[in-house]
NUGUGU-295814 format. One record per residue (C-alpha): residue number from 1; z, x, y. Coordinates in pm, 1 decimal. Example, Ala and Ser with C-alpha at 12.3 -4.5 7.8 and 13.67 -1.06 7.14 Angstrom:
<pts>
+-----+----------+----------+----------+
| pos |        Z |        X |        Y |
+-----+----------+----------+----------+
|   1 |    780.0 |   1230.0 |   -450.0 |
|   2 |    714.0 |   1367.0 |   -106.0 |
+-----+----------+----------+----------+
</pts>
This chain:
<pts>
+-----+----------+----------+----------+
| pos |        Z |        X |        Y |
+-----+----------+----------+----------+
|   1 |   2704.6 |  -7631.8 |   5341.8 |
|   2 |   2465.4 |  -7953.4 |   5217.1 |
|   3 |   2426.5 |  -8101.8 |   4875.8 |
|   4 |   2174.6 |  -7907.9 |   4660.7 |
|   5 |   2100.9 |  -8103.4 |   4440.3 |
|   6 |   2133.4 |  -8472.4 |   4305.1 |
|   7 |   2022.6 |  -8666.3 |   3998.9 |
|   8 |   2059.5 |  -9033.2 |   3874.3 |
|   9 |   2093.3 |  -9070.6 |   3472.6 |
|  10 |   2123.0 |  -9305.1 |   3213.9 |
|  11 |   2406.7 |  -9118.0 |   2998.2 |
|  12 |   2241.5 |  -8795.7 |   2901.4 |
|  13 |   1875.8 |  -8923.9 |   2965.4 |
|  14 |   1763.4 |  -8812.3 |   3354.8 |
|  15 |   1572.9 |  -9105.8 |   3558.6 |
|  16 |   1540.9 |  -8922.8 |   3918.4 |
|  17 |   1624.9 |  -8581.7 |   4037.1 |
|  18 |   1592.5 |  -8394.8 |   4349.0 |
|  19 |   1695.5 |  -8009.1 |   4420.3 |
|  20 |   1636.5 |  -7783.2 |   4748.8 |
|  21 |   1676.4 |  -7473.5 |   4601.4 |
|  22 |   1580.0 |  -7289.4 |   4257.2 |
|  23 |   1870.9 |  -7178.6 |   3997.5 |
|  24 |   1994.3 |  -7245.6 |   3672.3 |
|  25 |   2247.5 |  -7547.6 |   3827.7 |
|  26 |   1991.1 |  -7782.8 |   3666.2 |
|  27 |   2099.7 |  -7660.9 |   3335.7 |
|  28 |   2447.6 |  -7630.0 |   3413.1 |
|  29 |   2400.3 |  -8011.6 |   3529.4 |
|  30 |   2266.5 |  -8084.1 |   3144.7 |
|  31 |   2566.1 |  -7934.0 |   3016.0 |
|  32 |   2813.4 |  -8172.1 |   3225.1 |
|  33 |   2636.9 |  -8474.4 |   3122.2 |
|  34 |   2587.2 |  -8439.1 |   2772.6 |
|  35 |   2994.2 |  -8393.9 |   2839.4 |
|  36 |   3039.4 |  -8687.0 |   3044.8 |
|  37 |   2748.7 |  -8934.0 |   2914.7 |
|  38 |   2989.9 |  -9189.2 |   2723.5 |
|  39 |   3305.5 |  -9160.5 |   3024.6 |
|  40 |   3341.0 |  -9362.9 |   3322.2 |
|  41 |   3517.5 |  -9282.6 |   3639.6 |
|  42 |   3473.3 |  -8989.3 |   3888.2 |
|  43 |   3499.0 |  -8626.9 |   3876.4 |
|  44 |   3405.4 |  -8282.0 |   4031.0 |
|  45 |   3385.1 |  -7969.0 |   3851.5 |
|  46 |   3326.6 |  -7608.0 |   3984.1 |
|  47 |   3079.4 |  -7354.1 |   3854.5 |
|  48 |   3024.2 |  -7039.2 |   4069.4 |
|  49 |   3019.4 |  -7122.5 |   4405.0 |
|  50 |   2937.7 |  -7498.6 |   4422.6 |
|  51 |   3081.3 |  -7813.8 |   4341.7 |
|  52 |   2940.2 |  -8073.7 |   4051.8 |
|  53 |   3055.9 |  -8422.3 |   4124.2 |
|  54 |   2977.1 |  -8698.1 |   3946.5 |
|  55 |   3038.3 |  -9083.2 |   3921.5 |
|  56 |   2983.1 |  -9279.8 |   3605.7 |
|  57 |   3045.3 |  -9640.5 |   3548.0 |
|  58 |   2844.7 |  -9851.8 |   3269.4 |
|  59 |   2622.2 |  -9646.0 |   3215.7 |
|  60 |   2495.2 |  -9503.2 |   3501.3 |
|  61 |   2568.0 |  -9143.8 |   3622.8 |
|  62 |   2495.9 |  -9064.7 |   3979.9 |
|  63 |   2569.8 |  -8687.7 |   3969.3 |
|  64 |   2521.0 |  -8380.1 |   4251.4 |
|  65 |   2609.9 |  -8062.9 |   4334.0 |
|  66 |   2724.7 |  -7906.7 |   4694.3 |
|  67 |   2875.6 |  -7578.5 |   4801.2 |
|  68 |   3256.4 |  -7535.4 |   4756.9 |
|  69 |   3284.3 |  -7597.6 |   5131.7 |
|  70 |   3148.9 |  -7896.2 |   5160.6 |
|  71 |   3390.1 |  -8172.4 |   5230.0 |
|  72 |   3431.9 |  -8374.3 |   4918.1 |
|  73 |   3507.3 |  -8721.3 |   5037.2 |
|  74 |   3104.0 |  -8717.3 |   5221.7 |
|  75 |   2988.8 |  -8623.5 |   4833.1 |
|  76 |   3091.1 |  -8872.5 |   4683.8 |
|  77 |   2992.6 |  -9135.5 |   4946.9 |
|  78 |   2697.3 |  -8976.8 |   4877.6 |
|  79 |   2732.1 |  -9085.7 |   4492.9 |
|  80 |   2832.3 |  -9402.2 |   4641.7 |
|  81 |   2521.5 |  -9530.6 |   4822.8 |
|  82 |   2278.4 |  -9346.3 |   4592.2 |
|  83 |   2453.3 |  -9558.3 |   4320.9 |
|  84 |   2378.6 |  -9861.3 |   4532.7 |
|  85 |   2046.8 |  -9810.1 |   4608.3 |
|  86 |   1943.3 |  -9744.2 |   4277.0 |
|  87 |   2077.1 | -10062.4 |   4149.4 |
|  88 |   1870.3 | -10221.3 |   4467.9 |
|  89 |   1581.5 | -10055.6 |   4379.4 |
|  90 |   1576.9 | -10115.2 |   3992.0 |
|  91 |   1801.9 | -10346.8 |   3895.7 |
|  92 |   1886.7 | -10312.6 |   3541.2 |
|  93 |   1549.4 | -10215.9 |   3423.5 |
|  94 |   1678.3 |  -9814.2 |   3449.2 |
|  95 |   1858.6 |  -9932.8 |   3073.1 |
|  96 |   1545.3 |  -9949.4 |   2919.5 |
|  97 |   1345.0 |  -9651.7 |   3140.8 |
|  98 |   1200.8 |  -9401.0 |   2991.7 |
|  99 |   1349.3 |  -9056.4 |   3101.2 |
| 100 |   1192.2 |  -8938.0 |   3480.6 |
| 101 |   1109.7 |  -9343.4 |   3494.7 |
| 102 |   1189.3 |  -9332.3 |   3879.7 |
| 103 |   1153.5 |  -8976.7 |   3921.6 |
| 104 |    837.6 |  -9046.6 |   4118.0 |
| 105 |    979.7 |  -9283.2 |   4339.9 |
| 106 |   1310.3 |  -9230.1 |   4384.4 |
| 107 |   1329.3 |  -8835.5 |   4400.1 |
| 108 |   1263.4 |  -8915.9 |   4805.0 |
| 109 |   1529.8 |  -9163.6 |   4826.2 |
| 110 |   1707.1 |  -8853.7 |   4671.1 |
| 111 |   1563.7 |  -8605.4 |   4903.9 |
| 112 |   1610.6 |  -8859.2 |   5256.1 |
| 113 |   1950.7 |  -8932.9 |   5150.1 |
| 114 |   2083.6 |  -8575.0 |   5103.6 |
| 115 |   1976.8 |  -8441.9 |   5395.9 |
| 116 |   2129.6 |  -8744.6 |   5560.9 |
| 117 |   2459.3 |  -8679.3 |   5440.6 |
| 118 |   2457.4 |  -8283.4 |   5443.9 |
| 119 |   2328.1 |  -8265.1 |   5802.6 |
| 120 |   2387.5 |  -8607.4 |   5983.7 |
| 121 |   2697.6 |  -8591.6 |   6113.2 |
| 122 |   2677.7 |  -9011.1 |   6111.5 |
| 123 |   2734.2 |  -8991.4 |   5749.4 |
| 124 |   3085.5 |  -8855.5 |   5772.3 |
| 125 |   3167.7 |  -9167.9 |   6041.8 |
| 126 |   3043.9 |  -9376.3 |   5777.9 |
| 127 |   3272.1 |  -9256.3 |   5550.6 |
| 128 |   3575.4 |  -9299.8 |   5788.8 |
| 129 |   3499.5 |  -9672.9 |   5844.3 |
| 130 |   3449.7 |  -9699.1 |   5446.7 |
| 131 |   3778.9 |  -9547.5 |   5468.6 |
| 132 |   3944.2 |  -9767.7 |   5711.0 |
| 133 |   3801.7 | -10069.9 |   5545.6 |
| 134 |   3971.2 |  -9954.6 |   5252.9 |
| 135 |   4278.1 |  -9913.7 |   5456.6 |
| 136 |   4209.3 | -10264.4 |   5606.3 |
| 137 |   4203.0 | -10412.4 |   5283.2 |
| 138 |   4527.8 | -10262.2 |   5109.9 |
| 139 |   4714.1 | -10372.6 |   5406.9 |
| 140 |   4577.8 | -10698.5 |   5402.1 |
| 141 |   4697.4 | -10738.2 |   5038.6 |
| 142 |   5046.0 | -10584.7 |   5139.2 |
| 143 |   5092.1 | -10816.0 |   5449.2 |
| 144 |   4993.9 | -11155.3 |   5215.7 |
| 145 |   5268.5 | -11005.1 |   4973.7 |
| 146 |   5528.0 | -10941.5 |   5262.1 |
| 147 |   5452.0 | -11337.1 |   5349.2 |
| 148 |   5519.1 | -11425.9 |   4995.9 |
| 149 |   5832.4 | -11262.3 |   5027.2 |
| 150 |   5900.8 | -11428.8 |   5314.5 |
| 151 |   5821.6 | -11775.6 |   5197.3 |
| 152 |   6063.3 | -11686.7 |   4928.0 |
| 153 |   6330.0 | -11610.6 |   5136.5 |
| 154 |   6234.9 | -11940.3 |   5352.2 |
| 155 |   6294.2 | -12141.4 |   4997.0 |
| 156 |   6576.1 | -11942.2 |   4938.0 |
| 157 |   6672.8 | -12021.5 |   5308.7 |
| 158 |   6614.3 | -12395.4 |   5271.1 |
| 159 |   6810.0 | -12419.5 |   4917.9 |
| 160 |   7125.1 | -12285.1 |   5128.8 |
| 161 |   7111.6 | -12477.7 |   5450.2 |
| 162 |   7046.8 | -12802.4 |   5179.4 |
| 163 |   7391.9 | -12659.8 |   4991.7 |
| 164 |   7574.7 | -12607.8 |   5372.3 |
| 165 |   7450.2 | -12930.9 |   5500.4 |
| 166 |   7562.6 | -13123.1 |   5166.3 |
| 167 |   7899.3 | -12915.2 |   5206.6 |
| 168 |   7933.3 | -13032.6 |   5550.2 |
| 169 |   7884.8 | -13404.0 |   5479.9 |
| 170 |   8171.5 | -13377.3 |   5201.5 |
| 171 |   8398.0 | -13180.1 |   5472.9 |
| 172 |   8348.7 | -13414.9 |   5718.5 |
| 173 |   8441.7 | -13741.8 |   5449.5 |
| 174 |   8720.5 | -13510.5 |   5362.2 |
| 175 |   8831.9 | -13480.7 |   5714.4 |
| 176 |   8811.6 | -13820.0 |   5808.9 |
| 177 |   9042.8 | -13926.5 |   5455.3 |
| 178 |   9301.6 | -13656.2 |   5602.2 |
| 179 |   9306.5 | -13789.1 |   5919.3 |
| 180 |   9352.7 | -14159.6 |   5823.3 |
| 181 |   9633.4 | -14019.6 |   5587.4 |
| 182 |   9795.9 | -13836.8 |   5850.5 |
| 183 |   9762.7 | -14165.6 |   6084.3 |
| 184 |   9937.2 | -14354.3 |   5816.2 |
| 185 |  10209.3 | -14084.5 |   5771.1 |
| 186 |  10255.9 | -14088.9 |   6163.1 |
| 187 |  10259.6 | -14468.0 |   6165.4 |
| 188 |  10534.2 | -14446.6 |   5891.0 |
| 189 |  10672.7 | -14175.3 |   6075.9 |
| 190 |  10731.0 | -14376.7 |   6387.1 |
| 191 |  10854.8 | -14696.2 |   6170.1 |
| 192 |  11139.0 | -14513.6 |   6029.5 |
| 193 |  11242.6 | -14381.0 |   6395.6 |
| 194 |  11207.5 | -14714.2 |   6563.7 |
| 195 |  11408.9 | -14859.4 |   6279.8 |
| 196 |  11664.7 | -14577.1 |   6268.4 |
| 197 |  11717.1 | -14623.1 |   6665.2 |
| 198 |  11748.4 | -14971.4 |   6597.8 |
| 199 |  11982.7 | -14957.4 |   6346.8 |
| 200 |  12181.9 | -14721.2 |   6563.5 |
| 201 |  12184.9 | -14937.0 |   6799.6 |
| 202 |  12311.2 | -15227.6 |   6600.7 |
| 203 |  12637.1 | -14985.6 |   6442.9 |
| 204 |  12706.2 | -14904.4 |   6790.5 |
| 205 |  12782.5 | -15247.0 |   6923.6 |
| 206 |  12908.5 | -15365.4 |   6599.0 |
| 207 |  13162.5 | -15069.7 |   6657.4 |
| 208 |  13262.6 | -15210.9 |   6988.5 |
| 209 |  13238.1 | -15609.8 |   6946.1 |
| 210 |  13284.0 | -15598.1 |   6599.6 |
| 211 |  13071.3 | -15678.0 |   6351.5 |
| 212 |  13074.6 | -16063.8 |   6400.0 |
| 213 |  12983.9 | -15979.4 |   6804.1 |
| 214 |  13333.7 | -16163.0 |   6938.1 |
| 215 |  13263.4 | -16008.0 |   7252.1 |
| 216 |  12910.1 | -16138.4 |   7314.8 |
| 217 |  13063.7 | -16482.5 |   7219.4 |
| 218 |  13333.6 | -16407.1 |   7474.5 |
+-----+----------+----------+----------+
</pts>
């Protein structure tokens, strides 16, 4: 179940290509890119019994073609570090190459790096990690925005403890005017007793002495 074959094209125009076996998938592969040459993004198509998959981004198409078994995800890795290494390689002199410009010298990069990821079963580990680090890295995006969220709700946190804190100092001043009010009341309250008790007092004896206090004089 490896990859058959692989090429590396500016738009329509091939640079390097590589195949392990003999059959018309090389004009099938002609067909797709004179389809694909101005598009950008990633794709697979099926013909027969094999896969075409393809990646294409400014220019550059790194395109191959695998049985229908083959696992997907290992192809386009494949795409993935062929792209790289091509860019390594060459730089950005493939824009101005002339078509097979790197045939000669990159058909074994081609040839090394299909085997590698049809047979070495290293390749699909590699893929996991890339996978993982993937992983890593949208979880590390959604854990920053799950702290900004958080700081949020520690601003939001602050702004209410400032409001409960202000409420408390106006609760307490509030208190402490009710309390000297009640004191006062109190104080009254007590006055008016103490003078009611005295005046009682005062009516009582009057009542018995008389009101000029005869008796005391007595």
């Amino acid at each position: 179940m490896p990859i058959i074959y692989s090429l590396v094209s500016r738009g329509a125009t091939v640079l390097a290509e590589h195949a392990t076996a003999d059959g018309n998938f090389i004009q099938v592969s002609r067909v797709i890119l004179d389809k694909i040459q101005d598009q950008t993004g990633r794709m697979s198509y099926t013909y027969d019994r094999h896969f075409f998959h393809y990646s294409a981004m400014d220019g550059l198409i790194i395109l191959c073609m695998s049985d229908l078994d083959f696992q997907r995800r290992i192809a386009f890795a494949f795409l993935d570090d062929i792209r790289t290494r091509f860019v390594n390689e060459f730089g950005s002199s493939w824009r101005t190459a002339m078509p097979y410009g790197m045939n000669s010298s990159f058909s074994k990069e081609l040839k090394q790096q299909m085997r590698y990821f049809s047979y070495d079963p290293n390749a699909d580990k590699l893929t996991d990690v890339q996978n993982k680090l993937s992983e890593t890295k949208s979880i590390m995006v959604e854990n920053i925005d799950r702290i900004l969220e958080r700081g949020e709700r520690i601003e939001i946190l602050v702004d209410r403890a400032s409001e409960l804190s202000e409420s408390s100092f106006k609760f307490t001043a509030a208190s402490r005017k009710l309390k000297w009010a009640m004191c006062r009341n109190n104080l009254y309250l007590y006055l008016v007793i103490i003078g009611g008790i005295l005046f009682l007092i005062w009516f009582i004896a009057s009542l018995i002495c008389g009101f000029d206090f005869r008796c005391v004089r007595k």
